[in-house]
N, CA, C and O atoms as a Tripos MOL2 file, in Angstrom:
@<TRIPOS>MOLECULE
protein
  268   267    67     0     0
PROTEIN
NO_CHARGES

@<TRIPOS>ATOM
      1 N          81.7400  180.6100  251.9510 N.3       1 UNK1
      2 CA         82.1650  180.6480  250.5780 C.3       1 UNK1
      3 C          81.9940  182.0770  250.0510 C.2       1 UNK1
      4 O          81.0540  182.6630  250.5890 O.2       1 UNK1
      5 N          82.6170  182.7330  249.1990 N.am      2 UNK2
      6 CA         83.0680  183.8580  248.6000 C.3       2 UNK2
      7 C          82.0330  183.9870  247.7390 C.2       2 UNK2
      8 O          81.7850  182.8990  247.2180 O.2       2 UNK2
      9 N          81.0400  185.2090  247.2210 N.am      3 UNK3
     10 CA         80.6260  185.0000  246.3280 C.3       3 UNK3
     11 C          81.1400  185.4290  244.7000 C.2       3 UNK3
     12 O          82.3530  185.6370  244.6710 O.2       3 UNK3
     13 N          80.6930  185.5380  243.8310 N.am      4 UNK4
     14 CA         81.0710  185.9100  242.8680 C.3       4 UNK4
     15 C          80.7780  187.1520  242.5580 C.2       4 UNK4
     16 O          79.5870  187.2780  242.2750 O.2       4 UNK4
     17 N          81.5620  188.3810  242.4830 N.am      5 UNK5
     18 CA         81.0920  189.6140  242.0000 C.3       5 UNK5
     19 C          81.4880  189.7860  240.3620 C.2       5 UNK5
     20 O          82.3420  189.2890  239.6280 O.2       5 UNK5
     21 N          80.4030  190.7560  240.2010 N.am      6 UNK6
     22 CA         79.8560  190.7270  239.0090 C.3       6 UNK6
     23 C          79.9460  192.6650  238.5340 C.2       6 UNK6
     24 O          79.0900  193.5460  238.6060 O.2       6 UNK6
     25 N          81.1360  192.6810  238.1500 N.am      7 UNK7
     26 CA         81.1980  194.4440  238.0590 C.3       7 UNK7
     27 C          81.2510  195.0340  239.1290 C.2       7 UNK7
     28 O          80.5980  196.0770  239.0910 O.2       7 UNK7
     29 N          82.0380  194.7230  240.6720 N.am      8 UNK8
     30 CA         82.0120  195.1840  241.3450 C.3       8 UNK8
     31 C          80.7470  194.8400  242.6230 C.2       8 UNK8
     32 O          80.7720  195.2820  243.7720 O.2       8 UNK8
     33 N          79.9250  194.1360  242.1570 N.am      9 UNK9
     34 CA         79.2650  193.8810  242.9470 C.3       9 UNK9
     35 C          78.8950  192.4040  243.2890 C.2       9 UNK9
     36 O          79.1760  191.6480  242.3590 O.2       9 UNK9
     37 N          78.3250  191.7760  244.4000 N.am     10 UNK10
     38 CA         78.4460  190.5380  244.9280 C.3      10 UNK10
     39 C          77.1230  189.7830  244.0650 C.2      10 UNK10
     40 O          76.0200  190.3180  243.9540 O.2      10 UNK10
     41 N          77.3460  188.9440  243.7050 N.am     11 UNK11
     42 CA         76.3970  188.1260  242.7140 C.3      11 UNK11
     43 C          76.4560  186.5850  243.4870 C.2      11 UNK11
     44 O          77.5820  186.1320  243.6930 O.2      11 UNK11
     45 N          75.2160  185.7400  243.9340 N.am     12 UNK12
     46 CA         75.0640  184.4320  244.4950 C.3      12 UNK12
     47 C          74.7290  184.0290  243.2520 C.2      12 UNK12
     48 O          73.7620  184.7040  242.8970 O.2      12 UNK12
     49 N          75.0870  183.1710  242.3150 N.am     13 UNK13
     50 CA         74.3320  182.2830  241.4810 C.3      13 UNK13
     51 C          74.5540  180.7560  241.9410 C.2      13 UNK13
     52 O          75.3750  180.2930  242.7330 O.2      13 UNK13
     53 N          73.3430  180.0000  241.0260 N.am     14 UNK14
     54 CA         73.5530  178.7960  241.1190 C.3      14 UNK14
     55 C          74.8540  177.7920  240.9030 C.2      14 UNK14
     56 O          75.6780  178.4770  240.2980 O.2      14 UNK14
     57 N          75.2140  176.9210  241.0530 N.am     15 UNK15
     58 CA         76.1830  176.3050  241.1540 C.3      15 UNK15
     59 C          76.6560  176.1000  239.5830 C.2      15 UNK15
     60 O          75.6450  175.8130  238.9430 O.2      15 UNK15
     61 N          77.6370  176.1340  238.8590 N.am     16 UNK16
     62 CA         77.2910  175.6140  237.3550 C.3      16 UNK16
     63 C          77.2980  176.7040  236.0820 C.2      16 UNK16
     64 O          77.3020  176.5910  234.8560 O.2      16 UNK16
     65 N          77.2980  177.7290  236.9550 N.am     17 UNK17
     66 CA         76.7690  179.4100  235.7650 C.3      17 UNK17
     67 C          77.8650  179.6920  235.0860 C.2      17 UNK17
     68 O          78.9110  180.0780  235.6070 O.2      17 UNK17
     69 N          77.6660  179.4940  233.7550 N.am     18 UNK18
     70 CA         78.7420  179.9790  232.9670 C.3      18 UNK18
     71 C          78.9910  181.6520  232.5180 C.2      18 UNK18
     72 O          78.3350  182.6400  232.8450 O.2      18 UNK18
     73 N          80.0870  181.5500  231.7260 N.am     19 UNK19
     74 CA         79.9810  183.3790  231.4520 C.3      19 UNK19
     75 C          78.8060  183.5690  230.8690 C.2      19 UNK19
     76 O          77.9390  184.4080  231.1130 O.2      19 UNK19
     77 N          78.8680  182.2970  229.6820 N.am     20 UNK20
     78 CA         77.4170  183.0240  229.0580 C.3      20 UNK20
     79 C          76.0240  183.0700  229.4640 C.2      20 UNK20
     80 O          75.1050  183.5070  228.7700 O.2      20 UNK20
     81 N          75.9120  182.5050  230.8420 N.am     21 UNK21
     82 CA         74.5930  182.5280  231.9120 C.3      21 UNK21
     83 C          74.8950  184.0490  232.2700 C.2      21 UNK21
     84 O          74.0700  184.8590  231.8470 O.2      21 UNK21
     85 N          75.8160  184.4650  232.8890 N.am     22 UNK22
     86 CA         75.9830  185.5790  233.3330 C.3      22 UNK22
     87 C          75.3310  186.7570  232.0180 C.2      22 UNK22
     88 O          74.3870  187.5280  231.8490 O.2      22 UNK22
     89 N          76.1850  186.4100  231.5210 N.am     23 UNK23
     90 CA         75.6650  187.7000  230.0990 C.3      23 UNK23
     91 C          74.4450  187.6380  229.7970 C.2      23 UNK23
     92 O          73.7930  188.6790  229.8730 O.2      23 UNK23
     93 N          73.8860  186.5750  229.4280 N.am     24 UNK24
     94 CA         72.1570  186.2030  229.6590 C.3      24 UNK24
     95 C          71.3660  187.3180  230.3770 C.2      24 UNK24
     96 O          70.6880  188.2290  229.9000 O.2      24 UNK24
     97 N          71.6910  186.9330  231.8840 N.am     25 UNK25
     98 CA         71.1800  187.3730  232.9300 C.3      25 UNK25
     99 C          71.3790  188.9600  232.9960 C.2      25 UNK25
    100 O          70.4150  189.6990  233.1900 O.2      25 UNK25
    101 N          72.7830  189.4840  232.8100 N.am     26 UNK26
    102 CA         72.9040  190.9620  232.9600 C.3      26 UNK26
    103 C          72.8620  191.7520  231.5350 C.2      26 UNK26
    104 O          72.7110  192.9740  231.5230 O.2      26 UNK26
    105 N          72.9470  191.2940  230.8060 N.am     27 UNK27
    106 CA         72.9630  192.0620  229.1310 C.3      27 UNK27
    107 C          72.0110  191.4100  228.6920 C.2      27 UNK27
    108 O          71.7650  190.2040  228.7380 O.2      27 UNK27
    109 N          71.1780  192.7350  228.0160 N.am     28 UNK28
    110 CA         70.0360  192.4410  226.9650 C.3      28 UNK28
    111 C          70.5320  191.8230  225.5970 C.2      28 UNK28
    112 O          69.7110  191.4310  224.7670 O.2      28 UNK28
    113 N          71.8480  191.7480  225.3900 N.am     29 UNK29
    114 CA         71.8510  191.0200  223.9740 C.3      29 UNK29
    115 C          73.4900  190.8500  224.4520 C.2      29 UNK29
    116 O          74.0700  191.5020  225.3200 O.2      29 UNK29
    117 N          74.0900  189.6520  223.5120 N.am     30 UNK30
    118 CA         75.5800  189.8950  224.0790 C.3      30 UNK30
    119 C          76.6860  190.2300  222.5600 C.2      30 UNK30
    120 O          77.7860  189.8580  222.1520 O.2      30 UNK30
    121 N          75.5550  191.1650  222.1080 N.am     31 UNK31
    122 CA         76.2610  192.0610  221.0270 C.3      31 UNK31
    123 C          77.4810  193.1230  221.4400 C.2      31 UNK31
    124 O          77.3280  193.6780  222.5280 O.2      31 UNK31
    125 N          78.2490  193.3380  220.9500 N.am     32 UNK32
    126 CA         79.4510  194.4410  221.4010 C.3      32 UNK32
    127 C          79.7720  193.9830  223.1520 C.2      32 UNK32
    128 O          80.3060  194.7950  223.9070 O.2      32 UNK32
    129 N          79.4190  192.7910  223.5530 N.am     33 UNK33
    130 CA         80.2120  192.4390  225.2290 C.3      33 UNK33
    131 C          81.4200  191.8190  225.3320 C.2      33 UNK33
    132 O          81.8860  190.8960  224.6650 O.2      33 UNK33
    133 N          81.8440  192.3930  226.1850 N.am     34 UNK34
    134 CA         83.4150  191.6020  226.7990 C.3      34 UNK34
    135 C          83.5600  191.2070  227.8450 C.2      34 UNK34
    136 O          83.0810  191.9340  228.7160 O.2      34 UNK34
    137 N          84.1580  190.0960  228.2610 N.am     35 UNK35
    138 CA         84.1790  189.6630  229.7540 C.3      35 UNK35
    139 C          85.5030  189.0350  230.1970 C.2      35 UNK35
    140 O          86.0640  188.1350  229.5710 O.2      35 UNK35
    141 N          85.8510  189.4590  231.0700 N.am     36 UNK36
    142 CA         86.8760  189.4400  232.1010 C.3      36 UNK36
    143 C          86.9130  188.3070  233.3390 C.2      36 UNK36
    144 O          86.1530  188.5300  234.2810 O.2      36 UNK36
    145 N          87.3950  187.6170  233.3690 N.am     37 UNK37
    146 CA         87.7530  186.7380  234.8640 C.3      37 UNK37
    147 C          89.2070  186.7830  235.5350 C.2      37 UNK37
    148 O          90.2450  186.2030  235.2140 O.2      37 UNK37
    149 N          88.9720  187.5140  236.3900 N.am     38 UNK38
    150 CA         89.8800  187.8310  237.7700 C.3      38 UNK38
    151 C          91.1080  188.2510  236.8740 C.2      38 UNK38
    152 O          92.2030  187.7560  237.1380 O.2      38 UNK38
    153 N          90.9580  189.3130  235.6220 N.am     39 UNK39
    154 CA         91.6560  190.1820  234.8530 C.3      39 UNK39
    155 C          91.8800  189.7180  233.3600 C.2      39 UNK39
    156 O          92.4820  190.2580  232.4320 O.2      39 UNK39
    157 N          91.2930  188.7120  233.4390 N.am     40 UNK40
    158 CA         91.8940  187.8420  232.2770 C.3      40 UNK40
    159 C          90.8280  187.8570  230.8680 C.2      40 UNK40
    160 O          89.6860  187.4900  231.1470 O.2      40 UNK40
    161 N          90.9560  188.0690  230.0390 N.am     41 UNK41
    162 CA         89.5060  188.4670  228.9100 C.3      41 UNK41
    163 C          89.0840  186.8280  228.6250 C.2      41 UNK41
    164 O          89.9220  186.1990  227.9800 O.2      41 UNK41
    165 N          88.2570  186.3290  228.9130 N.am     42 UNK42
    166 CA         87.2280  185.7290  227.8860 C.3      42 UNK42
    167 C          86.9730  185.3010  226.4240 C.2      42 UNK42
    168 O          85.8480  185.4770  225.9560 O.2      42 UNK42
    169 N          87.8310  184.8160  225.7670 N.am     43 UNK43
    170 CA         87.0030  184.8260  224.4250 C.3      43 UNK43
    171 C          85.6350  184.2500  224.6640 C.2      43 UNK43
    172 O          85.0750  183.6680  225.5930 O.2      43 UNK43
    173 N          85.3010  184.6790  223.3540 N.am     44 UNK44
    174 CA         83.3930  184.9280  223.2030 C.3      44 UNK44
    175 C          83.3420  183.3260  223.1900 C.2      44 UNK44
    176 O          82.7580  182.6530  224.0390 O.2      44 UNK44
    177 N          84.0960  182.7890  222.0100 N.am     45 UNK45
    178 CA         84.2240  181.4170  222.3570 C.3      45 UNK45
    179 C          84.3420  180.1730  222.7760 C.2      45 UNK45
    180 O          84.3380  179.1340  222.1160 O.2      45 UNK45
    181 N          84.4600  180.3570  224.0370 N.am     46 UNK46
    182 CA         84.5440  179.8410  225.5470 C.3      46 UNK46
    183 C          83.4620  180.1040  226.1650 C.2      46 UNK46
    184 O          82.8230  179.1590  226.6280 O.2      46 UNK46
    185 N          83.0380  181.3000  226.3090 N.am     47 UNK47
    186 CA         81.6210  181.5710  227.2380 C.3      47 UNK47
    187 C          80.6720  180.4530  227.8760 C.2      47 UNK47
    188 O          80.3090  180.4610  229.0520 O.2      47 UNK47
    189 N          80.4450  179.8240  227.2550 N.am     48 UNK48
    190 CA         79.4070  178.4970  227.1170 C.3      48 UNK48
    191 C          80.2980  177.5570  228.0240 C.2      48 UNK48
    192 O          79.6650  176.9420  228.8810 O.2      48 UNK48
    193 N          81.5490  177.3630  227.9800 N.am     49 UNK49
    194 CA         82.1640  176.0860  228.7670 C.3      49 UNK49
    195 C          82.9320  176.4840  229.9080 C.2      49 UNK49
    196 O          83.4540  175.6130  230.6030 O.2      49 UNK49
    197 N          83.0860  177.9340  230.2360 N.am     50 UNK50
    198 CA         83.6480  178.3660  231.4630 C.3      50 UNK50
    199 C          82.7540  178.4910  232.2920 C.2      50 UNK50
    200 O          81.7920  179.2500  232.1730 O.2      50 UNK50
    201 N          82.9080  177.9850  232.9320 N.am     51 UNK51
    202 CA         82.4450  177.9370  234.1530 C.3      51 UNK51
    203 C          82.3780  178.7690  235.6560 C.2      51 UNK51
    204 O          83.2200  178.2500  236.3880 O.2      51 UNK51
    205 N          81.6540  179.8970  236.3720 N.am     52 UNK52
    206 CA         83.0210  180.6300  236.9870 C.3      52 UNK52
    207 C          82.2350  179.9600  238.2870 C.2      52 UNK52
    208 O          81.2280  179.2540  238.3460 O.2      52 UNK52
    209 N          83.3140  180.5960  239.5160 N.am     53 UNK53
    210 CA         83.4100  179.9760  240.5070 C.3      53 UNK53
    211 C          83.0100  180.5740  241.8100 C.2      53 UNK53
    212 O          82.4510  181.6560  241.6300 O.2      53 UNK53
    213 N          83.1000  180.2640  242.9490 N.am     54 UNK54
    214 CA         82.9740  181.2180  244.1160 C.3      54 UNK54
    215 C          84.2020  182.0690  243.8960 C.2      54 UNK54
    216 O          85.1470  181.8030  243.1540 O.2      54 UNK54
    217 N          84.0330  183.1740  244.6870 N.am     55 UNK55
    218 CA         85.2750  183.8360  244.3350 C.3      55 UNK55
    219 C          86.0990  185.0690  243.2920 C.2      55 UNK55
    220 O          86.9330  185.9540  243.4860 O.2      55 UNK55
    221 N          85.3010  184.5240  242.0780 N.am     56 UNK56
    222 CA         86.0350  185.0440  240.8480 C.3      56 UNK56
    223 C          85.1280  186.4490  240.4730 C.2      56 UNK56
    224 O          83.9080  186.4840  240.6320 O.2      56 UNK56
    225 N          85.9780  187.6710  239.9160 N.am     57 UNK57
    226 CA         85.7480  188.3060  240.0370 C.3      57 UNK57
    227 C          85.6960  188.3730  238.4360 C.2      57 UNK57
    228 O          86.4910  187.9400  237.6020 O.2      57 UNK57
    229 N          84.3280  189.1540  238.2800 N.am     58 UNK58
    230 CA         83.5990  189.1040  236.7160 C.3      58 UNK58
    231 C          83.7040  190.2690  235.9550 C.2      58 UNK58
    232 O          82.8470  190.9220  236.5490 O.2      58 UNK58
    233 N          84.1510  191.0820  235.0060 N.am     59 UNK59
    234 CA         83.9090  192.2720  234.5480 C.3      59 UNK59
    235 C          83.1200  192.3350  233.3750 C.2      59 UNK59
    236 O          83.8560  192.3210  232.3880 O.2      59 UNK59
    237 N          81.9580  192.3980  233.0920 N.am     60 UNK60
    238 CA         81.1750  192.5350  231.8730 C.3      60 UNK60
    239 C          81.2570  194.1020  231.5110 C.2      60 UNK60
    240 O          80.9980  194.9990  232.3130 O.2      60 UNK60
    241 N          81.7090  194.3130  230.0040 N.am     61 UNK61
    242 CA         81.4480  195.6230  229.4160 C.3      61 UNK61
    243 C          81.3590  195.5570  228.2550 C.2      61 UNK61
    244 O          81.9470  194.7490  227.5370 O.2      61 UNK61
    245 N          80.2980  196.7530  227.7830 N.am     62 UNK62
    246 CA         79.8990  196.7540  226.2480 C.3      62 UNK62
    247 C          80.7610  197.8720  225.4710 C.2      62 UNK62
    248 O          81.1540  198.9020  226.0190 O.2      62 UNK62
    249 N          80.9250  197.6510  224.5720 N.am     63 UNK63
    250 CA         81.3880  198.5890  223.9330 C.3      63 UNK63
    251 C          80.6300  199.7350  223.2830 C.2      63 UNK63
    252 O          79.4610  199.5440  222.9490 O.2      63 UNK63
    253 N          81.2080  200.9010  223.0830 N.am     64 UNK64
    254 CA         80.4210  201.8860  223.1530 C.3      64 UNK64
    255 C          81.0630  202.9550  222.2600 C.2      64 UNK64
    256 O          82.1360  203.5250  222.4570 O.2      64 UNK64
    257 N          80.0310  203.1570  221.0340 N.am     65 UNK65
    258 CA         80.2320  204.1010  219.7480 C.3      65 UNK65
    259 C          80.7740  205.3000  220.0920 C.2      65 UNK65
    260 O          80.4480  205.9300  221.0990 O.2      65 UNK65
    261 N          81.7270  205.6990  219.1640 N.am     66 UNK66
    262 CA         81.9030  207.3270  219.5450 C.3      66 UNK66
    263 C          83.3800  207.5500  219.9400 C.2      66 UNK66
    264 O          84.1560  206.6100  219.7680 O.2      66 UNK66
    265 N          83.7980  208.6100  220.4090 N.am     67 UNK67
    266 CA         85.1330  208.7540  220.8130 C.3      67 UNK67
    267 C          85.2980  210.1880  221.4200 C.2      67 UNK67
    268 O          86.3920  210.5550  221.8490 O.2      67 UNK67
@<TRIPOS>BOND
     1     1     2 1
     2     2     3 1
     3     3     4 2
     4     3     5 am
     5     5     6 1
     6     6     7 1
     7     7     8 2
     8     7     9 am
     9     9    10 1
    10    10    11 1
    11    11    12 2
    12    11    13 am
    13    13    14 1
    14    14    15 1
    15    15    16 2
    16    15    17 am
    17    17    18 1
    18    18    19 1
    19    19    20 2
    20    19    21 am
    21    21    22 1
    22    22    23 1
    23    23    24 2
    24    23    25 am
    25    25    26 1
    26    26    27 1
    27    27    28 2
    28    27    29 am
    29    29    30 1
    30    30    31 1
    31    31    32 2
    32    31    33 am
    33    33    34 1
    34    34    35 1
    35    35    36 2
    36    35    37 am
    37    37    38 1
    38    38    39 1
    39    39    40 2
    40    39    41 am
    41    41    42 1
    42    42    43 1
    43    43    44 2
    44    43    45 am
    45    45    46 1
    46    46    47 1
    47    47    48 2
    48    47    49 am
    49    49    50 1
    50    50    51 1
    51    51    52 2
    52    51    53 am
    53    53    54 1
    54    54    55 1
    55    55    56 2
    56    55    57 am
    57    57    58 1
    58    58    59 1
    59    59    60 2
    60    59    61 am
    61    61    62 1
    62    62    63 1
    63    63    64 2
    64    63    65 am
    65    65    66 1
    66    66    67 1
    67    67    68 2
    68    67    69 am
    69    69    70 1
    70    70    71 1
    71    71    72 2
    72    71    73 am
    73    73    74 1
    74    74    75 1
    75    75    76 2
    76    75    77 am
    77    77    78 1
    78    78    79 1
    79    79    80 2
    80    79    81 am
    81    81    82 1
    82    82    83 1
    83    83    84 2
    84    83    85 am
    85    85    86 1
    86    86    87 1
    87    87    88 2
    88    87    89 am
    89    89    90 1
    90    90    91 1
    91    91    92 2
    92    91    93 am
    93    93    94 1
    94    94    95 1
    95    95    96 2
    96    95    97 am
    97    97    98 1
    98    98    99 1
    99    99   100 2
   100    99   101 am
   101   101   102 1
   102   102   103 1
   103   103   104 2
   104   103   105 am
   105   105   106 1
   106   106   107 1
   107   107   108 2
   108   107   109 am
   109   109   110 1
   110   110   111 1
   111   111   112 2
   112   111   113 am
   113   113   114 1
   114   114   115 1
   115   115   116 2
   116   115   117 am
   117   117   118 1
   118   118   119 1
   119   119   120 2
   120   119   121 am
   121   121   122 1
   122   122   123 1
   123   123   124 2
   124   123   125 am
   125   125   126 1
   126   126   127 1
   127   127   128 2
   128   127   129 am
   129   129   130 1
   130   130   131 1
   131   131   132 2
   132   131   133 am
   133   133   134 1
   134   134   135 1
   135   135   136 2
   136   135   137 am
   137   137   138 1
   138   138   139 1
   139   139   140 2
   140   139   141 am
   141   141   142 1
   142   142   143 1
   143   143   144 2
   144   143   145 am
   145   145   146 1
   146   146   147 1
   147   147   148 2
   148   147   149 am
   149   149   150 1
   150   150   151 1
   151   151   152 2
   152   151   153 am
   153   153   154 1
   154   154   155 1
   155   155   156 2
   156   155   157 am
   157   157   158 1
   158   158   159 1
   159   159   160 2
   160   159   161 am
   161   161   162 1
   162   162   163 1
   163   163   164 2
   164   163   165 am
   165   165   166 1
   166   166   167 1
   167   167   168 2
   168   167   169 am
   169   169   170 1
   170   170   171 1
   171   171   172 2
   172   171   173 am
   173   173   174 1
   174   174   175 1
   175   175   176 2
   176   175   177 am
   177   177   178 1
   178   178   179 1
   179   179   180 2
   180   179   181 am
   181   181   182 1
   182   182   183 1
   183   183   184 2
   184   183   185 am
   185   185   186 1
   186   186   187 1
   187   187   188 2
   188   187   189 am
   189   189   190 1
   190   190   191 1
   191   191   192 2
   192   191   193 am
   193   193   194 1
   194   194   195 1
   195   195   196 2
   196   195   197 am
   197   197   198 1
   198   198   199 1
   199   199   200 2
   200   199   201 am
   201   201   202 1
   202   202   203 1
   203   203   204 2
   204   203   205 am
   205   205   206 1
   206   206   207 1
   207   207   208 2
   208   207   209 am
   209   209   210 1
   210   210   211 1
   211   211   212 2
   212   211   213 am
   213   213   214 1
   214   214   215 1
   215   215   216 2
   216   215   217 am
   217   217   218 1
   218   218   219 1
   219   219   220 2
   220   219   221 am
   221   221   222 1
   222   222   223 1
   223   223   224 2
   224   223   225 am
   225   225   226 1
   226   226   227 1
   227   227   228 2
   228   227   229 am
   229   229   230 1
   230   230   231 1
   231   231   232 2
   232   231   233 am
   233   233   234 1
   234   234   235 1
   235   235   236 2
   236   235   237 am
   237   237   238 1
   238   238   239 1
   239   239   240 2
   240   239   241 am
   241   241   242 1
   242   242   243 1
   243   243   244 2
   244   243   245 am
   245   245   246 1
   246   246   247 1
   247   247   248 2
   248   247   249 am
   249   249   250 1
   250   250   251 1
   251   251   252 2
   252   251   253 am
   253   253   254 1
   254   254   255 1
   255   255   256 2
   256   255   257 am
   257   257   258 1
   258   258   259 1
   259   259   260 2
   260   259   261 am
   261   261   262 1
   262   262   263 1
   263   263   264 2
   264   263   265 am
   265   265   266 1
   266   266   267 1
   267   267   268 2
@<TRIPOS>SUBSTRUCTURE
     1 UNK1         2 RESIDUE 1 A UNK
     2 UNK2         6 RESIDUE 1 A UNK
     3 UNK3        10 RESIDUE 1 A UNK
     4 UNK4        14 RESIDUE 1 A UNK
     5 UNK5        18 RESIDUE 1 A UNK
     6 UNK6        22 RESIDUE 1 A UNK
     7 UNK7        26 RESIDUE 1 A UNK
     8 UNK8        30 RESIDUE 1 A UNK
     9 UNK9        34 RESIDUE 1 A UNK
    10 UNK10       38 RESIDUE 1 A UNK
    11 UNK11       42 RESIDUE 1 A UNK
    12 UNK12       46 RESIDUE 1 A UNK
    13 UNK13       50 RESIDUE 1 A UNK
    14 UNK14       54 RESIDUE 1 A UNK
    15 UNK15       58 RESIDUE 1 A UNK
    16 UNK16       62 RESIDUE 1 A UNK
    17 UNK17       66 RESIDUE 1 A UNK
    18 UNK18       70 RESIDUE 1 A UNK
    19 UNK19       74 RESIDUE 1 A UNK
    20 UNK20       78 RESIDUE 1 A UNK
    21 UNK21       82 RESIDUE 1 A UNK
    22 UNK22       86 RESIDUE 1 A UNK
    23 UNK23       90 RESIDUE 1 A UNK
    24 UNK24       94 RESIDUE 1 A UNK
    25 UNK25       98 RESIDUE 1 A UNK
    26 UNK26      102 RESIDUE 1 A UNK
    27 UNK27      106 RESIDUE 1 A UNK
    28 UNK28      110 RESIDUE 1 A UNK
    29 UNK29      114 RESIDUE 1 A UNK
    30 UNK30      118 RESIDUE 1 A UNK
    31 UNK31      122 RESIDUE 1 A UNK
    32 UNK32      126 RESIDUE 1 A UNK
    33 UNK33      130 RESIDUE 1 A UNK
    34 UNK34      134 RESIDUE 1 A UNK
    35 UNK35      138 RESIDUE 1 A UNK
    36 UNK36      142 RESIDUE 1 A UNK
    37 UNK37      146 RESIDUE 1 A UNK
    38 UNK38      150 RESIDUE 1 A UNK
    39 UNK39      154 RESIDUE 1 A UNK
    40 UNK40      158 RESIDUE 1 A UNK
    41 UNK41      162 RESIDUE 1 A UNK
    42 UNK42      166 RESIDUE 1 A UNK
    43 UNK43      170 RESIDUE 1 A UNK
    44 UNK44      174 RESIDUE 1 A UNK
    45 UNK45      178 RESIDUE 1 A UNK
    46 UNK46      182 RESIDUE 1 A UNK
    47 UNK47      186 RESIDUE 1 A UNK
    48 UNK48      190 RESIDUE 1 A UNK
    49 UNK49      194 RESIDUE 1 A UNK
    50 UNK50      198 RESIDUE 1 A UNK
    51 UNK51      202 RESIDUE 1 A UNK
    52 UNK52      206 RESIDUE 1 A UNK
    53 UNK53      210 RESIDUE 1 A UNK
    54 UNK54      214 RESIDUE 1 A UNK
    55 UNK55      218 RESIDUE 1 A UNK
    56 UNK56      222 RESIDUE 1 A UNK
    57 UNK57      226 RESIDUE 1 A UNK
    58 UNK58      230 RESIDUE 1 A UNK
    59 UNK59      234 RESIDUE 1 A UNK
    60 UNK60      238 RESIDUE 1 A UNK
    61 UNK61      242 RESIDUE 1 A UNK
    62 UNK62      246 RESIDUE 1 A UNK
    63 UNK63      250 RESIDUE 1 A UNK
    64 UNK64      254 RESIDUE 1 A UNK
    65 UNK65      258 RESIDUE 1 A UNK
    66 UNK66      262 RESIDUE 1 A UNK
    67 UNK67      266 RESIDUE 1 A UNK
C-alpha cells in the first residue's frame, strides 16, 4: 500500500486520519493553513470529514505576511 505524503514527504498514519488530524499533527495552530489533496484545495470546512487515503498526496501551507 502507498503511503500518504505529506508536503513531499512519505507520512504512515493510522487508518481514519482526517485533514484536520493531519494539521493537528504538523501545524502548531491551523490559523492562516491551506490544504490540498492530490491538487485539489480543501475547504477549511470539510477538514474534519475528509478523510485521506493511502496514496493521496497532501500539501499543507501557511500563509505568510509581507510581499
Amino acid at each position: 500500500m502507498k503511503p500518504i505524503t505529506v508536503n513531499g514527504s512519505p507520512w504512515d498514519g493510522p487508518p481514519g486520519t482526517t485533514v484536520a488530524d493531519l494539521v493537528a499533527t504538523f501545524c502548531p495552530s491551523p490559523r492562516g493553513i491551506a490544504v490540498a489533496c492530490n491538487g485539489e484545495v480543501v475547504p477549511k470546512s470539510t477538514w474534519h470529514g475528509t478523510e485521506v487515503r493511502a496514496g493521496d498526496a497532501i500539501e499543507i501551507v501557511a500563509a505568510a505576511a509581507g510581499g
